[in-house]
C-alpha positions as CSV (number, residue, x, y, z in Angstrom):
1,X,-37.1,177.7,111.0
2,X,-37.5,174.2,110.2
3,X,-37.0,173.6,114.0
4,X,-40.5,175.1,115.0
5,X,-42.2,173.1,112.3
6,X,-40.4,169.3,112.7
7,X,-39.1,167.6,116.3
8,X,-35.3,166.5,116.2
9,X,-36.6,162.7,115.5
10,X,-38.3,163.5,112.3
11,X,-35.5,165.8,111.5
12,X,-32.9,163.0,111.6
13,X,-35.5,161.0,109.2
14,X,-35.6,163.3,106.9
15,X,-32.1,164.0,106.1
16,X,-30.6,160.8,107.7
17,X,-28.4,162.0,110.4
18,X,-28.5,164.2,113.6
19,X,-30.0,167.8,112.0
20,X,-28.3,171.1,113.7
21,X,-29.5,174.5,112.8
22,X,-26.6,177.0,113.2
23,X,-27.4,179.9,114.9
24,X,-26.1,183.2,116.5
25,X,-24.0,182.3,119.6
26,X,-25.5,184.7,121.8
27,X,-29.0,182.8,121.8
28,X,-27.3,180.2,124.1
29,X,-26.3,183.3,127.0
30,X,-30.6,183.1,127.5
31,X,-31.4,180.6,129.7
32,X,-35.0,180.3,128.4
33,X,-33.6,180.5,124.4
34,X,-30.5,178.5,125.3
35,X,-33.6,175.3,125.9
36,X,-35.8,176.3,123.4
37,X,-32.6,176.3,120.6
38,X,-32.0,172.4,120.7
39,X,-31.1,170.9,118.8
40,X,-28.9,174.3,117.5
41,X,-25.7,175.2,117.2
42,X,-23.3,177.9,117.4
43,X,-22.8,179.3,114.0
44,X,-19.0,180.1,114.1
45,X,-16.5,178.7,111.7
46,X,-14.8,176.3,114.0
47,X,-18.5,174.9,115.5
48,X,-20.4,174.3,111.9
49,X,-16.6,172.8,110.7
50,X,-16.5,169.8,113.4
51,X,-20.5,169.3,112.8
52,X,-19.6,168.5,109.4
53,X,-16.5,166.3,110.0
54,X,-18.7,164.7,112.9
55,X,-21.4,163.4,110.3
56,X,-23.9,166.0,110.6
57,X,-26.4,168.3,108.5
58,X,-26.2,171.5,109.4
59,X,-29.0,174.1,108.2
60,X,-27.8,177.8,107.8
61,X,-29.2,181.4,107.0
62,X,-26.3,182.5,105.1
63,X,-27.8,186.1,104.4
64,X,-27.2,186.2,108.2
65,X,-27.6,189.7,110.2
66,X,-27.1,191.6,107.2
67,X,-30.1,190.3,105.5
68,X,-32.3,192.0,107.9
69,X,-31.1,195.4,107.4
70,X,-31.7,194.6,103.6
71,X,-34.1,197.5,102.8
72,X,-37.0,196.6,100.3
73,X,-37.0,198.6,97.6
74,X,-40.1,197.5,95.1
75,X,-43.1,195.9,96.8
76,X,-42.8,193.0,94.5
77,X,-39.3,192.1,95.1
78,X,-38.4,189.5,97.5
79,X,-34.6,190.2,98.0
80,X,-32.1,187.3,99.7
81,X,-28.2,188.2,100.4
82,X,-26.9,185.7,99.1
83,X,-24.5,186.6,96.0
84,X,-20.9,187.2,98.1
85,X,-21.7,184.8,100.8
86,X,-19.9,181.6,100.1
87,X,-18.9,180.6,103.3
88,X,-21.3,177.5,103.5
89,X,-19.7,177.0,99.9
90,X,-16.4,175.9,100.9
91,X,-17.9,174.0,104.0
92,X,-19.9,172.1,101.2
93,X,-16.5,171.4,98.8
94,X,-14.0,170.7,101.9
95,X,-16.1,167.9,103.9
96,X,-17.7,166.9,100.1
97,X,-21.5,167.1,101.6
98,X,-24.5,168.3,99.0
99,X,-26.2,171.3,100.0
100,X,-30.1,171.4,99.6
101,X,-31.3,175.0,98.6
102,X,-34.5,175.8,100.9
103,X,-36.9,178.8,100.2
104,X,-39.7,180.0,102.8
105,X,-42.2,181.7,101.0
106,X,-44.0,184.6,103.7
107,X,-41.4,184.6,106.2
108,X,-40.5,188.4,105.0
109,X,-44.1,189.1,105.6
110,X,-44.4,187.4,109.4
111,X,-43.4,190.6,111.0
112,X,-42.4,194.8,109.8
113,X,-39.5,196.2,110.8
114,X,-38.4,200.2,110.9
115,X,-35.5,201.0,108.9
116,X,-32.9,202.4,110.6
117,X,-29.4,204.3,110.2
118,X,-26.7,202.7,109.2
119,X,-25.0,202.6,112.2
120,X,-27.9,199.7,113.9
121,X,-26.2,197.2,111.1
122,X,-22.5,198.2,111.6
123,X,-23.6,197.8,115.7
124,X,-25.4,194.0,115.3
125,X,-22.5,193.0,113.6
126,X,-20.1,193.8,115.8
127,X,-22.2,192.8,118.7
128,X,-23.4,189.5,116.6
129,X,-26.4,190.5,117.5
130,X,-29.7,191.6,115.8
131,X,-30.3,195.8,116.8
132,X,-33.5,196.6,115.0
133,X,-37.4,197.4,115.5
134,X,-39.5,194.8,114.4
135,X,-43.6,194.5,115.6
136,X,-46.2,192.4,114.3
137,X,-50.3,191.9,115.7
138,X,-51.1,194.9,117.8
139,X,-47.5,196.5,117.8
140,X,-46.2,193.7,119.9
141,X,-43.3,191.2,118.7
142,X,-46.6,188.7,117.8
143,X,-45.8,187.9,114.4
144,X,-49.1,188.4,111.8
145,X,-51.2,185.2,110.5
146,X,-49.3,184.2,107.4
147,X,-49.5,181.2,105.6
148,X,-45.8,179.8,105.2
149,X,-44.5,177.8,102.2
150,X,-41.0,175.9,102.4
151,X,-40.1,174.5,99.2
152,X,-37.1,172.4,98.9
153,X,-35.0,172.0,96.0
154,X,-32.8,168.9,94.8
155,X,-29.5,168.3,96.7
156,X,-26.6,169.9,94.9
157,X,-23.3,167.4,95.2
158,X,-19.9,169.4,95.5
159,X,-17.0,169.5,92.9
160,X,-14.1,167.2,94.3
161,X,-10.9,168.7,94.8
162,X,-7.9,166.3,94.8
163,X,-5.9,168.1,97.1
164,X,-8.7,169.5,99.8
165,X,-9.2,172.6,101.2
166,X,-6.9,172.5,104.3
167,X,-7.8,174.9,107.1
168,X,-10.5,176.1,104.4
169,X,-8.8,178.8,102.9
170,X,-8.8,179.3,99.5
171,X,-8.3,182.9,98.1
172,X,-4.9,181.8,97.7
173,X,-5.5,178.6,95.4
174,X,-7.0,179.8,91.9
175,X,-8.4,176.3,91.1
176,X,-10.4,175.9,94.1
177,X,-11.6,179.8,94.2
178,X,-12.9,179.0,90.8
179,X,-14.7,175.7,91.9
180,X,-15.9,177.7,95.1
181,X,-17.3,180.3,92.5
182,X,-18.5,178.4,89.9
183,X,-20.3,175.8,92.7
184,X,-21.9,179.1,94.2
185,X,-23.6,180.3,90.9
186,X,-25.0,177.1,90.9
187,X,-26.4,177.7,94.0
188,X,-28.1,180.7,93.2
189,X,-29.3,179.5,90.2
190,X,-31.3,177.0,91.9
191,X,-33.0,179.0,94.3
192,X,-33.6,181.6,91.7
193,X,-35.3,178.4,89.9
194,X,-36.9,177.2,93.0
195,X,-38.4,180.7,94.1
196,X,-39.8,180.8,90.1
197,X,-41.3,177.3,90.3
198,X,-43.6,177.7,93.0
199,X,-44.4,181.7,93.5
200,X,-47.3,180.8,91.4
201,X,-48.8,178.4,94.1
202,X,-48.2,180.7,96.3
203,X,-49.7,183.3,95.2
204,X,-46.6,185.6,94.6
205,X,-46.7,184.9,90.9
206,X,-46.1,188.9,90.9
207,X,-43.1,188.6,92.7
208,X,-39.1,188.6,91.7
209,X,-36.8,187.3,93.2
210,X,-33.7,189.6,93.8
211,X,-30.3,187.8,94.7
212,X,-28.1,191.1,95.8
């Protein structure tokens, strides 16, 4: 999202080096899409890996596909998927780059979507690609007038691990799951913090934050 908001040149000021949002491969089968997604990248394993090891910052959703199915249950609950995902975790520990917890306040209320069986989520993920409903102004995919907040929190500097992460893989290696785990509360701790800091701006000073 910070793509629609910043061009790739003020994007490389602000965080130093070349900026790549990682995305769903399939965006880059759409000719029109496949311009409009620079400066993107795929958002596979392999891709976001060499990003890193080539020296750049690399923004990622990591509530992903899922996150959208994520049915709200209390209108003032704000709900992220966030608490098994730790993918961008051990990218963070194995290339030792900070990650930067960003919130965007509104973006859950840019568009409805229709909830759907089951089946539409087990479907987009096996297609890696979104299946659902979604309408905004007039029923049509405009997205309503909202006013978006993005709120940025401090960067958050990995553990060091003396012997590295290899191919990546650490479910095997109790000391680095527990620095992977331990690194990811710390995580979400900081965007719970950054969601309470500034809901009151906002206007959402009604609203939770729900970390599921």
């Amino acid at each position: 999202m910070l793509c629609k908001f910043f061009s790739e040149s003020s994007l490389c000021w602000l965080f130093g080096h070349e900026y790549l949002g990682a995305v769903l491969n399939y965006l880059f089968l759409l000719p029109c899409l496949n311009h409009m997604a620079m400066p993107f990248s795929d958002a596979s394993k392999s891709v976001v890996d060499k990003a890193l090891k080539d020296g750049n910052r690399v923004g990622v959703s990591p509530g992903g596909i899922a996150e959208m199915f994520v049915p709200a249950r209390h209108p003032n609950d704000e709900y992220i998927l966030l608490a098994k995902r730790k993918g961008f975790i051990k990218m963070s520990i194995k290339h030792n780059v900070p990650v930067v917890p960003v919130y965007v306040f509104g973006g859950t209320k840019m568009f409805h979507r229709l909830e759907l069986p089951f089946i539409f989520e087990y479907l987009s993920k096996l297609l890696k690609i979104s299946i659902c409903i979604f309408f905004g102004r007039l029923g049509l995919p405009i997205p309503f007038r909202q006013k978006l907040l993005y709120v940025m929190g401090r960067p958050l500097f990995p553990p060091s691990l003396e012997d590295g992460l290899g191919d990546g893989n650490v479910e095997e290696n109790e000391s680095c799951q527990r620095k992977v785990d331990h690194f990811h509360n710390v995580f979400c701790d900081q965007i719970a913090k950054l969601f309470d800091r500034h809901k009151e701006h906002y206007g959402w000073g009604h609203k939770n934050l729900c970390i599921i």
